[in-house]
C-alpha positions in Angstrom: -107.5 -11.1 -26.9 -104.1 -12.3 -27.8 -102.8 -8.2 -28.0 -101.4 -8.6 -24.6 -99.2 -12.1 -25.2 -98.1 -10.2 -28.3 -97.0 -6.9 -26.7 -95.7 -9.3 -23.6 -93.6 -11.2 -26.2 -92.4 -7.4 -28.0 -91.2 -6.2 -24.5 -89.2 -9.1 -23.6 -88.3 -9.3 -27.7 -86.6 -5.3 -27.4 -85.6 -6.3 -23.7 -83.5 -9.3 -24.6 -81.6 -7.2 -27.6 -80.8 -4.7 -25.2 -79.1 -7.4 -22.9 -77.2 -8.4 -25.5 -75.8 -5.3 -27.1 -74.7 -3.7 -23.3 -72.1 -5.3 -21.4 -68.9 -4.9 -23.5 -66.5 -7.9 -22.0 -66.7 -12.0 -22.6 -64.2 -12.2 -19.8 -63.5 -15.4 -18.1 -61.8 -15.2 -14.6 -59.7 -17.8 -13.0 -58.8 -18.0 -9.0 -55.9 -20.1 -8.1 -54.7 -20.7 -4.4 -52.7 -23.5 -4.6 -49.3 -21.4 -2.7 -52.3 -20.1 0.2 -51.7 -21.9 3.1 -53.6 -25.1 4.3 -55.7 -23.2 7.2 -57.0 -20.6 4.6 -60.6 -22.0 3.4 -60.4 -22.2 -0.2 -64.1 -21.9 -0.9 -63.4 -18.0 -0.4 -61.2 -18.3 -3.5 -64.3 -20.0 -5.5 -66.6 -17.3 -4.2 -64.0 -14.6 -4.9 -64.0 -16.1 -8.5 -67.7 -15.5 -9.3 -67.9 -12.3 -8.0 -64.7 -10.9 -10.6 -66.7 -12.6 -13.3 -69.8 -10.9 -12.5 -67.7 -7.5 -11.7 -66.4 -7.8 -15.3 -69.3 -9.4 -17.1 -72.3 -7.6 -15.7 -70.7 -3.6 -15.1 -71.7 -1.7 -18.2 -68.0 0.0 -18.7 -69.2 2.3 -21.7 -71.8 3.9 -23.5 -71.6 2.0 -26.5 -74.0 -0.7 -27.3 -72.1 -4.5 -28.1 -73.4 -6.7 -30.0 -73.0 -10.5 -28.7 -70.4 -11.1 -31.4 -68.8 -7.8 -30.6 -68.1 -8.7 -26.9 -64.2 -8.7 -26.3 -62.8 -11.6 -24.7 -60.5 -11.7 -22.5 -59.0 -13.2 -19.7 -57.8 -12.8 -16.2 -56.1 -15.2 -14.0 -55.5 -14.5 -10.8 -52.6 -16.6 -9.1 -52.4 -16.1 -5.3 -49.1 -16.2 -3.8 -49.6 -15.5 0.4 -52.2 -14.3 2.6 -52.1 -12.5 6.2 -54.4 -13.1 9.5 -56.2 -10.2 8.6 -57.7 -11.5 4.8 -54.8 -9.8 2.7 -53.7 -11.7 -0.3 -50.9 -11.0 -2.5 -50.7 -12.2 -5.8 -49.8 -12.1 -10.0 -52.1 -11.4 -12.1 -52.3 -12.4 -15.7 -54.4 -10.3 -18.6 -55.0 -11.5 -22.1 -57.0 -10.4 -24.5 -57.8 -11.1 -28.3 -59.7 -8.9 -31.1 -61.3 -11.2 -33.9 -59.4 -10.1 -37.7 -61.8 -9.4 -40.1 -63.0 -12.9 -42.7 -61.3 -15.2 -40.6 -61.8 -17.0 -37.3 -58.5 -15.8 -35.7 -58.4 -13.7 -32.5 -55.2 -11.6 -32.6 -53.5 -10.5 -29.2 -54.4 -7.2 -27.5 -52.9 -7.9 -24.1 -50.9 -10.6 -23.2 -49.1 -9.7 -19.6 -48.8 -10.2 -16.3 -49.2 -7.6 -13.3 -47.0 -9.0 -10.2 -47.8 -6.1 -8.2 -51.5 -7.3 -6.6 -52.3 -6.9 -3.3 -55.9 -6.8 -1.6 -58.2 -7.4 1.2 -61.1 -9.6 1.0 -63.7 -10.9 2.7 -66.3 -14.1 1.8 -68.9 -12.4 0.0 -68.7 -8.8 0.2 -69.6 -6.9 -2.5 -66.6 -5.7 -5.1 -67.3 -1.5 -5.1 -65.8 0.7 -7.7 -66.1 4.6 -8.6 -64.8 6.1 -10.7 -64.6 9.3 -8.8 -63.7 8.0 -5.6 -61.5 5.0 -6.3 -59.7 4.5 -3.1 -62.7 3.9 -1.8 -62.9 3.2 2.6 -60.5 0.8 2.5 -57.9 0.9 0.2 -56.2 -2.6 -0.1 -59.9 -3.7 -0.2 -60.3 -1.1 -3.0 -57.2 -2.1 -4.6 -58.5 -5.3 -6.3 -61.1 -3.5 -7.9 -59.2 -0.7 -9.1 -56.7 -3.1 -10.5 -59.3 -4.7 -12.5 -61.2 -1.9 -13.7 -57.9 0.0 -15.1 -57.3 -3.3 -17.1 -60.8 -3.6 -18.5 -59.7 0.3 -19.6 -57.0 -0.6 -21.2 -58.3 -3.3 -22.8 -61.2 -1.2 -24.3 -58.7 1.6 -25.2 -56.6 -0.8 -27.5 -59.8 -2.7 -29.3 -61.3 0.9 -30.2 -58.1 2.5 -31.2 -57.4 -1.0 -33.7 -60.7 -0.3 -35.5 -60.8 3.5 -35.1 -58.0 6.1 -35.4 -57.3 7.3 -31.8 -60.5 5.9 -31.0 -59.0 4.4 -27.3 -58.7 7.7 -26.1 -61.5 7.8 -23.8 -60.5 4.8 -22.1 -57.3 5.4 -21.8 -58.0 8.4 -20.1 -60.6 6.3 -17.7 -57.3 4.2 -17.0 -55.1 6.9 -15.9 -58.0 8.7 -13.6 -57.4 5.0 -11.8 -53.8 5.6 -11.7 -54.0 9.1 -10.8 -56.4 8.0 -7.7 -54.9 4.6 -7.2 -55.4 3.4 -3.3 -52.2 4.0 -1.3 -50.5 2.4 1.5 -48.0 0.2 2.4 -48.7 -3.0 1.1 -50.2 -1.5 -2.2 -48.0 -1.4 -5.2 -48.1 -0.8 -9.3 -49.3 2.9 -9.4 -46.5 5.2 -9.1 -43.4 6.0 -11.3 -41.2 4.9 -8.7 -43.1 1.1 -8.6 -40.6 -0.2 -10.8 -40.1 0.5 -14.8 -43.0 -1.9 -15.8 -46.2 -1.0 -14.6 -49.8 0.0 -14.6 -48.3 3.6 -14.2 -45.9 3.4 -17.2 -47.9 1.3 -19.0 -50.6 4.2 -19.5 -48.0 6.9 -19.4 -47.1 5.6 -22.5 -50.5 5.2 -24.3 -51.6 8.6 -22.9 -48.5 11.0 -23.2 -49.2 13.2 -26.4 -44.6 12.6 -27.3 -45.7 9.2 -28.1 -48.9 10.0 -30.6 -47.3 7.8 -33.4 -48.4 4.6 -30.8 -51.7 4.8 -32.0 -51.4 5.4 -35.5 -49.2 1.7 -35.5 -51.9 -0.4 -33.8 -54.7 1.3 -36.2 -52.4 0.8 -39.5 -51.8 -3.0 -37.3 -54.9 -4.1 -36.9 -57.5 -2.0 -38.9 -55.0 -1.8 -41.9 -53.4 -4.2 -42.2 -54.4 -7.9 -40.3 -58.3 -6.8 -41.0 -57.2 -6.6 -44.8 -55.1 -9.6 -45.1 -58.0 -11.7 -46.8 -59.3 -9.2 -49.4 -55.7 -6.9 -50.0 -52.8 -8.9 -48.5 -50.2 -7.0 -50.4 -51.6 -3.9 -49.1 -52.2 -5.2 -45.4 -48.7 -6.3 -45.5 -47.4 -2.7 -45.9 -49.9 -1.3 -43.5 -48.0 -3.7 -40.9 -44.7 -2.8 -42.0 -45.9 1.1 -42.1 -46.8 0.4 -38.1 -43.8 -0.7 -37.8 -41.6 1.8 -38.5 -43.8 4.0 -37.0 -42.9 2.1 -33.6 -39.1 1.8 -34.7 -38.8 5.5 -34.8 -40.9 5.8 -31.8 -37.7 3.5 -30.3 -34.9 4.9 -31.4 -36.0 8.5 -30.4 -37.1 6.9 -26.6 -35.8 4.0 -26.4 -37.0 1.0 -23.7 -40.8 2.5 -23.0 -42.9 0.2 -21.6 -45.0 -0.2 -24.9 -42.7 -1.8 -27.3 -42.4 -5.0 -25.1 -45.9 -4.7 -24.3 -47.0 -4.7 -27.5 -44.7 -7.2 -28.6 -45.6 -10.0 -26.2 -47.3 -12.9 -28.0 -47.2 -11.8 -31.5 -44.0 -13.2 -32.8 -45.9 -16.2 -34.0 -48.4 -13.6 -36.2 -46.0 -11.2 -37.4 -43.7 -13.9 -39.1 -47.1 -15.7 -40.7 -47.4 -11.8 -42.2 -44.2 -11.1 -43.8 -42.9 -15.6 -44.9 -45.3 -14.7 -47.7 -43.8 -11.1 -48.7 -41.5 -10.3 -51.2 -37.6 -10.9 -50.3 -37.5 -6.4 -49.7 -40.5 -7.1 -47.1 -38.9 -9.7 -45.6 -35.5 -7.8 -45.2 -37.2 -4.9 -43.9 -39.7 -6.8 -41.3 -36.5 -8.8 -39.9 -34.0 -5.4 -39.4 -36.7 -3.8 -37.9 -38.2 -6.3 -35.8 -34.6 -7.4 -34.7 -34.8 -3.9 -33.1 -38.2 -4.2 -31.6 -38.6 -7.8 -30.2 -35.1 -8.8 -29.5 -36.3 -11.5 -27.1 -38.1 -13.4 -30.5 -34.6 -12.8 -32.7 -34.2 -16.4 -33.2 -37.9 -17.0 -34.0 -37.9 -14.3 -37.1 -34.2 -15.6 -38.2 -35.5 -18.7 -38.7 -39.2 -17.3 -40.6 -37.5 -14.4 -42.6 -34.4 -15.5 -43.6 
């Protein structure tokens, strides 16, 4: 008599850990339309809102399995700036995201930047379609939104498997530039192409996908996996490892100088990089601060005042 209950309780048991080890992404999404005009009806914006979450939260983007202390969270904040008759918006949109460091409760940056090329079409509860193989979609600025997302959550995933696994990012990246490589065209849509500007989705994974720059991947392994995941157990050593990344990404500089990655990379971890090296020997020190002098000139002040 109680067989069924118990088999009942087994399914919903296996079903439940299954639900918890697939969707990869603790993402939380934030709509603001505080520039959209007065006659727009902001409940759109709230409805918009729910739908990116559950885009993000409830896609399955690989075919790994995620534990629920595994999921990567990030954030995306998308800032409107105008809207058209016809339910266009444009607007900036602002990705972070954080990889917890091995014995500590610390998330360390991934992603920390902001896209100001988004434009897209939307209308009060449709549904928020993406393919892979047919990214434009039937209407591209409508498509656009979700294609901008999607080559994020890419990138995203690319970067936290290549900092726990050598060149382990590679199938995402390549997911990321298939986005780029079908990106939705047209007049209002911008971000994709080489000629978009110096910054952007297109140089962005130019960079993390273009076999000249290789040594990219080896830093944010010997980075993260290295050296910030070691810091607890072998600090000595995990401070090397960082300094080893680098001048990996030093060299990478001075033979192509001003790629997208170095500032990318760069942005928000001033603050982490000078809590690495204040407690290294007066050689680390002198090395981190000519080499990071070279690599994050906007934080010079910060690592004068850390490592000198």
């Amino acid at each position: 008599m109680m067989r069924a209950p118990i088999l009942l309780w087994l399914v919903l048991f296996v079903l439940g850990i299954q639900q918890a080890r697939s969707q990869e992404l603790q993402a939380n999404v934030t709509v603001l339309a505080n520039r959209v005009g007065p006659n727009v009806n902001k409940q759109v914006f709230q409805t918009l809102q729910t739908a990116l979450y559950d885009f993000l939260n409830n896609r399955k983007w690989t075919n790994e399995s995620f534990a629920s202390n595994e999921k990567i969270a990030c954030n995306f904040l998308l800032n409107l700036s105008g809207s058209t008759d016809n339910n266009t918006y444009s607007a900036t949109l602002t990705v972070q995201g954080g990889r917890p460091i091995f014995n500590s409760s610390y998330q360390s940056p991934l992603i920390n930047l902001m896209d100001e090329s988004v434009s897209f079409r939307y209308i009060q509860f449709q549904a928020l379609d993406f393919n892979e193989t047919r990214v434009q979609g039937t209407d591209p600025l409508a498509s656009n939104l979700t294609a901008i997302f999607a080559y994020y959550v890419h990138v995203i995933l690319g970067l936290d498997f290549d900092s726990f696994a050598l060149r382990g990012g590679d199938a995402y990246y390549q997911k990321a530039l298939n986005i780029v490589n079908n990106a939705p065209e047209g007049n209002s849509v911008s971000g994709w192409k080489p000629f978009d500007g110096v910054r952007n989705r297109y140089w962005l994974i130019e960079n993390l996908t273009n076999s000249k720059y290789n040594p990219l991947h080896d830093a944010i392994y010997n980075y993260y996996r290295q050296g910030l995941d070691q810091m607890y157990d072998h600090e000595n050593e995990a401070r090397a490892s960082i300094l080893k990344a680098l001048i990996s990404l030093n060299d990478i500089n001075t033979e192509f100088p001003n790629i997208m990655f170095m500032q990318f990379f760069f942005q928000g971890k001033a603050t982490e990089i000078s809590n690495v090296f204040k407690k290294g020997t007066p050689d680390e020190k002198s090395r981190a601060f000519d080499l990071l002098t070279r690599l994050d000139i906007p934080n010079i002040n910060r690592y004068k005042q850390d490592l000198q």
